[in-house]
Structures are given as structure tokens and as C-alpha cells.
N, C-alpha and C positions, 0 to 999 in steps of 0.2 A: 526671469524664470525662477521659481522655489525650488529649494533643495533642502532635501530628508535627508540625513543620515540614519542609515536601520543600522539595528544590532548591536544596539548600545550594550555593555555589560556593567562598566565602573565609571565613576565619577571624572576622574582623568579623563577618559574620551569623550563622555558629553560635554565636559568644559572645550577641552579642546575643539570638538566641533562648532560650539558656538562660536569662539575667537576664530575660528576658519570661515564664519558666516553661514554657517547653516541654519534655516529656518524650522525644522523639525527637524528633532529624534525620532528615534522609532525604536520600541523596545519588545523584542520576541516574546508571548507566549504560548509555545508553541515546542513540549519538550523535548521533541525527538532534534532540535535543532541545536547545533553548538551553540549559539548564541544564546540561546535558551536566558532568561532571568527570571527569579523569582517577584511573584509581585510585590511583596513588601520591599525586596532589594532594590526593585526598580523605586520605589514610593522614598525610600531613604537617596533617592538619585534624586529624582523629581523634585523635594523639597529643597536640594540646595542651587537650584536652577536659579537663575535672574528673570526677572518678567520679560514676556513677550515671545516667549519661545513655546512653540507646539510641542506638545508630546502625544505619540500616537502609539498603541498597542498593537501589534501582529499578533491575527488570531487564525487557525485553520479550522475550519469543520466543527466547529463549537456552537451549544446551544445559546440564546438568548441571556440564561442566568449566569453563564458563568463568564461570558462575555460583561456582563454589566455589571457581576461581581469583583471580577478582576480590573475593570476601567475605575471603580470605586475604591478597590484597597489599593491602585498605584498612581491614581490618580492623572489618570489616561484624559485624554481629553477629545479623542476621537479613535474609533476601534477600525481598522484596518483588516478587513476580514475576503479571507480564501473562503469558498461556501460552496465547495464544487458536489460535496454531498446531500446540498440542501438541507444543514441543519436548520440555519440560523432563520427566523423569523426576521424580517430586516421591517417589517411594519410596527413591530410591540417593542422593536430594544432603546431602552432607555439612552442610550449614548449615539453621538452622533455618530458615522461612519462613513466608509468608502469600500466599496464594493471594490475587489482585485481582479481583473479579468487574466487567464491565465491562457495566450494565445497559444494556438497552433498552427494557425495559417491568417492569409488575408482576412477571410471572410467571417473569423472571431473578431478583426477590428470593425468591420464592416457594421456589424452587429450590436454595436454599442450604441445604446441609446442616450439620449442629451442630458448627462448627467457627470458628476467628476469620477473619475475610475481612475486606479492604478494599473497601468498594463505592462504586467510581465509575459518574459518569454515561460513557457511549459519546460518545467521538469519536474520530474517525480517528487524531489523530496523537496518540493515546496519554495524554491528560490535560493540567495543566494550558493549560489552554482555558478555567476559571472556567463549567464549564455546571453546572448546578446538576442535582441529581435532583427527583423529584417527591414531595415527601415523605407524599402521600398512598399509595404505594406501599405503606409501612414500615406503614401502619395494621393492627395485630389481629396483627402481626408478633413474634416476641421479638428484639429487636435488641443484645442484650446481650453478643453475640459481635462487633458490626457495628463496623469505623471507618467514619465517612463522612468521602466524599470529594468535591471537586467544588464550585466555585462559592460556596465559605461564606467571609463575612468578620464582622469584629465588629457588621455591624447587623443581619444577618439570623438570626444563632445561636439566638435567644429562639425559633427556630421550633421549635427541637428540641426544647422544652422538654418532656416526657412520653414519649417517644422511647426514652429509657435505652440509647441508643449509648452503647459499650462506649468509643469513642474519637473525634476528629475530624481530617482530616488536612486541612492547607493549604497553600498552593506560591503563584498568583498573585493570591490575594486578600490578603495581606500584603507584593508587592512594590511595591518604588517602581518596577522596570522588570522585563523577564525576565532571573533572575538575578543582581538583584540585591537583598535582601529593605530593606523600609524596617522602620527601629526601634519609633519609634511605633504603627505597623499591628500589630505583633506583640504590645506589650504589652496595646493594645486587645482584641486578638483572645482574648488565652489569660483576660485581667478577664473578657472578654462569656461563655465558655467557663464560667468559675467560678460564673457567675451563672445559671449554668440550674439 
């Protein structure tokens, strides 16, 4: 199973997420969020990255250009996008993406068509919030397209055990505060991860 760590801010925690084995970062844009970074700040993050590691941008309700603008000044590698207002044109943007389904019951998992999606639970101010989904949902489901997202830390992961998510994505259940990730939570998280 793949794991994101979102909400990167400073250089320290994406290093450290990598030596914890994480497969992507994920960097907010998106400023009403704490985690918020600027894209040049992320771009000065990015460059001292080591090979093979994803970087992915969070974007909410953004048009096209500045989706592709932003994926270019920080040097995003796939756009992560919320689109619950139907900005985004998702046939003309230049970067590749992943659609974020933002559930509210079964029948938003239901509804997902054979493609890869990030599926969070619903809250208002756009995710991390640590709500968990209801993983009886995903039951008789193929989830093998599926990241989850939402409310998971290293003691609750054994839940997913039978699952066969495709990935797992984490942001406030590996901080020591918002925005800022702690070390130790992350290498727990991505061990607990391995061991499903």
C-alpha cells in the first residue's frame, strides 16, 4: 500500500517523511488552510528532494490555469484536486491529477467510477480535520483504485486490513501540531501501513 504524507510545510518534515518511507508528499494550495505553502516555498522544498519521490499539490475549487500554474512554479507532479464547485476543467489541464471524492454516505463510494480517487471523509473546511470514514462503506466494494483519506493513524490502520486500498493518505494524524509533522508518528504510521 502507498502512502502520502499531505501538508508538508518545511524541508525538515519532507526529509523526514521520506526516511519514514513515505511515497508522496503533498503540499497545500489552498490558503484558507494552516497548512497552507506558498508555491515558490514548496519549489525551494521540492528541489532538494532525492529521486523517486512524488510530489503532489492540493488544490480546492480552482480553475485550470492556476492549477497548472502553480503545478509549474512548484513543481508539482500531479494536482490533487477538491472540484465540488465544478471549476476545474479536468479534460484541458495540462497536469496530471486525481480527482478527491469528498464522501457523505455509502452511496458517494458507490458512485465512483473505475478510476484512481482520493476518498475523503466530508467536512466543511476541506480536510484535514482527522474524521475518519466509515469503513463499513468500502464493504463488497473493489478499492484498489481507492487512497484513503481521513482520520488514520498508526493504531487504527489494522482496520484496513482486507480492504486492498490502493493507498493511504495522512496530514493531522502524524502531526505534532498543524503544520507541523512529528518524526516519530510518521515512522509508526508508514511500519503500521507495512503491516497490513
Amino acid at each position: 500500500m502507498k502512502v502520502k504524507i499531505c501538508g508538508i510545510t518545511n524541508l525538515n518534515d519532507a526529509l523526514d517523511a521520506i526516511d519514514a518511507g513515505a511515497n508522496a508528499l503533498g503540499f497545500v494550495f489552498y490558503d484558507k488552510s494552516p497548512r497552507y505553502i506558498e508555491p515558490f516555498k514548496a519549489r525551494e522544498i521540492v528541489d532538494k528532494l532525492p529521486p523517486f519521490i512524488h510530489t503532489i499539490g492540493l488544490f480546492v475549487n480552482e480553475p485550470n490555469t492556476f492549477i497548472n500554474q502553480v503545478c509549474i512554479n512548484a513543481k508539482m507532479q500531479t494536482a490533487q484536486i477538491i472540484d465540488d464547485d465544478a471549476f476545474t476543467d479536468f479534460k484541458t489541464l495540462d497536469t496530471r491529477y486525481i480527482k478527491v471524492v469528498r464522501a457523505k454516505n455509502k452511496e458517494d463510494i458507490e458512485n465512483i467510477k473505475d478510476e484512481y480517487v482520493l476518498v475523503d471523509a466530508f467536512v466543511a473546511s476541506f480536510g484535514g480535520e482527522g474524521k475518519r470514514l466509515a469503513l463499513e462503506w468500502f464493504k463488497d466494494i473493489d478499492c484498489s483504485k481507492m487512497i484513503l483519506a481521513g482520520g488514520l493513524t498508526s493504531s487504527n490502520l489494522g482496520e484496513l486490513s482486507g480492504f486492498n486500498f490502493y493507498g493511504v493518505d495522512v496530514s493531522s494524524g502524524v502531526e505534532a501540531s498543524k503544520g507541523k509533522k512529528d518524526k516519530q508518528k510518521m515512522i509508526d504510521f508508514v511500519k503500521a501501513v507495512n503491516e497490513i
